[in-house]
N, C-alpha and C positions, 0 to 999 in steps of 0.2 A: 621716172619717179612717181609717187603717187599722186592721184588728183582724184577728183569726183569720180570716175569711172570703176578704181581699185578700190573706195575707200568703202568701209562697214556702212552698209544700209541701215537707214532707221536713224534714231536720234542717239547716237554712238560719236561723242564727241574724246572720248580717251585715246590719247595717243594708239594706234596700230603698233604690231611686231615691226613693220616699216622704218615706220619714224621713229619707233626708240633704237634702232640701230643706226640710225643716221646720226642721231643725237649722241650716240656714243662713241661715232666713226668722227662725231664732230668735234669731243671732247680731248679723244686721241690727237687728232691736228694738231686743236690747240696746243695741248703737252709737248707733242714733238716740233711743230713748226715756229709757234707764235711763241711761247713762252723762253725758249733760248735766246730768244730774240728782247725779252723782256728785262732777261737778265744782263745780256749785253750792252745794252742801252738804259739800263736804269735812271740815267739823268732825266728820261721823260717820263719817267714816273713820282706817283708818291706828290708832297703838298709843292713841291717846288717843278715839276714834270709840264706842267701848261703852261709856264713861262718861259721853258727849254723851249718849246715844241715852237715858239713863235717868234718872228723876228722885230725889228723895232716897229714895225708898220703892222705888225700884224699877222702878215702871210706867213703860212708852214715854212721852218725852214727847208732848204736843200737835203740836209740830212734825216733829218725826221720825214720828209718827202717821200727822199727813198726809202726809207723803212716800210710805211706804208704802199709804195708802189710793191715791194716784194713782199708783201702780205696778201696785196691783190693778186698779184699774178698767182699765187702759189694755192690761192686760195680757190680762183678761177680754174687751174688744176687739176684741183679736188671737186669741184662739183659745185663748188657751195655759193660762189659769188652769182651764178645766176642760177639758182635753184626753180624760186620764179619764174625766170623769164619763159617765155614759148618757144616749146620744140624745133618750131618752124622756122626760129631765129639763133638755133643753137643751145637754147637753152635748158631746163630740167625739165620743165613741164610741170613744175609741181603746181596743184593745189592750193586752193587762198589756207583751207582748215590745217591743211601739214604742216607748209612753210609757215604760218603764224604760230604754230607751235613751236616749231624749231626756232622760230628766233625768239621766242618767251625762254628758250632753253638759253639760249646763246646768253642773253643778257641778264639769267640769273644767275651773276658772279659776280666779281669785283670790279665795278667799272674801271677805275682804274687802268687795266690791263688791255694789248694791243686788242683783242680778240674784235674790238670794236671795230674793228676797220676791215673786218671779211667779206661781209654784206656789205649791200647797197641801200642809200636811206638813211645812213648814219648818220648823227651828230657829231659822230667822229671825225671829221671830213671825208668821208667813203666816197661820197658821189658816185652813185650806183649809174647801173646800164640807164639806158633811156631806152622808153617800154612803149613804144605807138605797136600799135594793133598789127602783125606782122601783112594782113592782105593791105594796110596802109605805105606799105615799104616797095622799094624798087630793087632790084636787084642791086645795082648801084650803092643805094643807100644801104643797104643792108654790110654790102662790102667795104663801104668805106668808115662809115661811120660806128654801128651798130655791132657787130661780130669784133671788131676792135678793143669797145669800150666791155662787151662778155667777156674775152678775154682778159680782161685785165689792163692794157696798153691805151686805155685812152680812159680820160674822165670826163663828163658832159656837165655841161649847166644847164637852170633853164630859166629863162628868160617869159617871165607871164606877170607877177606882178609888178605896180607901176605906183610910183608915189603920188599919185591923186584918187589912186583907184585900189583898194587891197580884196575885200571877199566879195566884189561882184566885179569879176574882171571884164565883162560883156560891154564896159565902159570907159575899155583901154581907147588912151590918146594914139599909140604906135601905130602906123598905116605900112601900109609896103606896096606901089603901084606898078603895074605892068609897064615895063617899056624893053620894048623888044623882046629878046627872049631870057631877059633878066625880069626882074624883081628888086625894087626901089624901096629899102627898109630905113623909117625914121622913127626914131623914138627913146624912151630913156625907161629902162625896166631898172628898180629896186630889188633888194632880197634875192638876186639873182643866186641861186644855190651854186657852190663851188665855183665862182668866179674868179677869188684869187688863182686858182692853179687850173681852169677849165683848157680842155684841148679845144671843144666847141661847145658850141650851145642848141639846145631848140629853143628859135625865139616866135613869139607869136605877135599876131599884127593884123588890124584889120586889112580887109581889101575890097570889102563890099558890107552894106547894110546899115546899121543907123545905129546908135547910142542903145547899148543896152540889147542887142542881140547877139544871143548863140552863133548862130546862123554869118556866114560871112567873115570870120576871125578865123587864119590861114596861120599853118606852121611850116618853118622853116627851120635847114639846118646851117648853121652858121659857124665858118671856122673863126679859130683865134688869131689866125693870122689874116683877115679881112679888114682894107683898107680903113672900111667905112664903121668895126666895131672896136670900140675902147674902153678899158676896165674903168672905172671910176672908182669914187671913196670907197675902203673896203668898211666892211659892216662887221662890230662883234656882237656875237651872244652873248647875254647879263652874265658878268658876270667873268666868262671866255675874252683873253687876251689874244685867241687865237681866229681870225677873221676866217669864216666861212660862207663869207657871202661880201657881195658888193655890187655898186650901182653899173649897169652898163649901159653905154651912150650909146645909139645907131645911129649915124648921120649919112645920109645918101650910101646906106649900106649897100651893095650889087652883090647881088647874088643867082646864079643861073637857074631855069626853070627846076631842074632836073635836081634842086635844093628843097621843092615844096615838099611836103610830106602829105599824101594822099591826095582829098580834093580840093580842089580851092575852096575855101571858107566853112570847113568842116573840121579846121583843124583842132579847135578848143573844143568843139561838139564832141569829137573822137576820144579827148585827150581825159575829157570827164570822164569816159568810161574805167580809165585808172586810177581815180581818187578814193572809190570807195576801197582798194584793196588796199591802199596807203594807210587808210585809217585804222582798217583792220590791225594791220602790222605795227602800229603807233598803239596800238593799245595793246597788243602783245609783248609790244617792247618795256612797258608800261608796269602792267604784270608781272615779268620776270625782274625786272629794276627793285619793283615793290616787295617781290617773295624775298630776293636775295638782303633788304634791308629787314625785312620784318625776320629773317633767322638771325643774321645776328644779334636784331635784338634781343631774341629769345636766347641765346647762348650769353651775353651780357647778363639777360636778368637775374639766370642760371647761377653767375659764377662772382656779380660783382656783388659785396655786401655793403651795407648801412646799418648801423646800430645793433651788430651783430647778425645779420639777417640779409639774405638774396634780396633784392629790390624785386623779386619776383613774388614775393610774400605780399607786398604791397599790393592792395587793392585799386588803388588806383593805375600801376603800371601793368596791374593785370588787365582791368577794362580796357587800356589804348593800345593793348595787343590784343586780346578778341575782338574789339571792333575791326581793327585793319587788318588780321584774319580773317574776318566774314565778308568785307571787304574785297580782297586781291578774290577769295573764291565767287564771287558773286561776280566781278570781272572780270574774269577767267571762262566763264561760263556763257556769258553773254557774247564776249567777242568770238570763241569758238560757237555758237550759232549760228551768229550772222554768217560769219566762214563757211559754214556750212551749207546755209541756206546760199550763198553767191555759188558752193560748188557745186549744187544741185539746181542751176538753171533760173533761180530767184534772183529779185532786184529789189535784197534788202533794206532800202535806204532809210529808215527810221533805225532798225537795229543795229545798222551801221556806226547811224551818228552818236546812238545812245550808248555803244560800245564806246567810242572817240571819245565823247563828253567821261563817263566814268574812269575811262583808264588814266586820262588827263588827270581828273580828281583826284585819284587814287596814288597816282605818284606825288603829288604833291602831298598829301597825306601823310605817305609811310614816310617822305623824309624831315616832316614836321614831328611825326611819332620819334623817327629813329634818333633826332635830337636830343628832347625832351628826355627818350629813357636812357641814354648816355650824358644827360646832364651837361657839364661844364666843356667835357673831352669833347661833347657832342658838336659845339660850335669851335672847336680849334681843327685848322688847315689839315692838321695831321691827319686827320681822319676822313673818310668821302662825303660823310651826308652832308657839310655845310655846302659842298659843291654839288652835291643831288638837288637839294634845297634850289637851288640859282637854276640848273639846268633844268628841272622838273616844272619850275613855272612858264618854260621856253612851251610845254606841252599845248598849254591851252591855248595858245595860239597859232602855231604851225597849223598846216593845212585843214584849215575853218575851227574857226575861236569856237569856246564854248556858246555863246550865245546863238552863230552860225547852227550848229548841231543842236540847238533846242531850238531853232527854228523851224528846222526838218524834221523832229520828235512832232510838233505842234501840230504842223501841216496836214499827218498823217492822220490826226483825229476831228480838228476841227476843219467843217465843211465852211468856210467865210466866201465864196466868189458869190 
């Protein structure tokens, strides 16, 4: 698949002949695979479908489980569930600038629909591959764990934030002490991603160094059926009756050497290196959320009338659509830079955040606009933006809150040491 190496030299951020086939090879899928699938299961769609999807506590049920387990696999199949990941571990090989386009395609549609759960990374409960640096992997790990969860057949959690500690984790309580040729894990990780339903986890854990260092903070691979780890209170999203996340206990976890992931105490050092491409993708997903509401507002404004007249006449529902037009292109623009600058060998980290911080905005934005110009219908269930609305504030906190990401804007120009 494409990466840095194929793609158009120069400041050529337009989709390739590439990627708009993929994007179209990806549309097709949908049509043939997901959406029959949509139809047959319409109970987890539509204003009452996220109440299906979850049991009295929370967790996905059994059945909506397997819908999404056969959307993974089928999707895995196709290509598409680890487009992402590295070659070297099975995967596409793609590019941060490709894949972030493709999945700005993906998600300019109806959320609503299963299509959400192809990819890894969802909100959807997807719980994507787990992505450590494939020279960090063992043969072993690679087969047991990792080539699994590509395929489709296994989901991972991860276990890194902790409830005394959220955007500077270098001040995790969790230790894990050598004793013998095991590894002694204790501790209690929050927000654990896909906990309700995880097969395993990467959980991370100091084993050397002192409060507040990189350096020293070792990862681990952790099954679900381990003594010493146990799910705790599941966690919902504002909003979301359906739990995708929950607290996990470690209590004299034992887990064998040949569990570490790379070197000892490099583990969260390594793991940064995949945060900035997360963001990327968070704000492409962002993007597509924001275009696919900002059209129907314009097809609304189009067709629906007041006192004889389009509400598109109205000047003022015209300004709150040029602004979040100029808007979603202005974020569009920026997150495929950065993309670009990461697949040409730079280490974007201001345009990164600056990407993360607006696409954040911006979804919040179009679903504040998409209300406002659908009026009354705008805030009834029936419709998605009161749930865009809920889910779109979830943005700016997910991996580094806005204030996080103007922190690293900051850095970049003001010299303070």
């Amino acid at each position: 698949m494409e990466n840095a190496a194929t793609a158009p030299a120069g400041l050529n951020f337009e989709p390739s002949t590439e990627i708009n086939i993929i994007k179209k090879e990806l549309d097709n899928f949908i049509d043939q695979e997901v959406k029959p699938l949509e139809q047959k299961y319409d109970q987890y769609l539509g204003e009452d479908g996220m109440y299906n999807r979850a049991d009295e506590n929370g967790k996905m049920t059994p059945e909506f489980q397997e819908i999404r387990n056969t959307i993974r696999k089928k999707s895995a199949e196709a290509g598409y569930l680890s487009m992402s990941m590295p070659e070297d571990l099975g995967g596409g090989g793609m590019g941060d600038l490709a894949y972030s386009i493709v999945f700005e395609h993906l998600h300019n549609r109806n959320p609503d629909g299963f299509h959400r759960m192809m990819m890894p990374g969802d909100s959807e409960g997807m719980g994507g591959p787990v992505a450590p640096q494939p020279d960090n992997l063992t043969d072993y790990q690679k087969e047991k764990w990792v080539k699994p969860s590509i395929d489709g057949e296994l989901t991972n959690g991860m276990g890194l934030t902790e409830p005394d500690h959220g955007s500077d984790p270098t001040w995790m309580d969790s230790t894990a002490e050598k004793d013998g040729d095991e590894w002694v894990i204790n501790g209690t990780k929050c927000f654990s991603t896909m906990a309700p339903i995880a097969d395993f986890w990467v959980i991370h854990a100091r084993t050397s160094g002192e409060d507040g260092d990189v350096r020293g903070i070792s990862s681990f691979f952790v099954d679900r059926d381990n003594l010493g780890i146990e799910v705790g209170k599941y966690q919902r999203y504002m909003g979301d009756p359906l739990s995708h996340q929950a607290f996990v206990h470690l209590d004299d976890c034992r887990v064998p050497k040949e569990n570490m992931i790379g070197e000892e105490g490099r583990g969260l050092l390594d793991q940064l290196k995949n945060f900035g491409g997360a963001r990327v993708y968070i704000a492409a997903h962002c993007v597509g959320r924001s275009q696919w509401m900002f059209d129907q507002c314009v097809e609304y404004a189009e067709s629906r009338k007041t006192f004889g007249e389009p509400i598109g006449t109205n000047q003022f529902v015209q300004g709150m659509l040029a602004d979040l037009r100029a808007d979603i292109e202005q974020t569009r623009w920026l997150y495929r830079h950065a993309a670009w600058q990461a697949d040409n060998g730079e280490v974007p980290r201001w345009e990164i955040s600056a990407a993360k911080l607006r696409g954040a905005q911006l979804w919040n934005k179009a679903a504040d606009v998409a209300i406002q110009v659908h009026g009354g219908t705008g805030v009834m269930s029936s419709l998605p933006f009161e749930r865009e609305y809920r889910e779109a504030r979830m943005s700016r906190i997910v991996e580094g809150t806005d204030e996080i990401q103007k922190r690293t804007i900051a850095r970049e120009f003001l010299d303070l040491d």
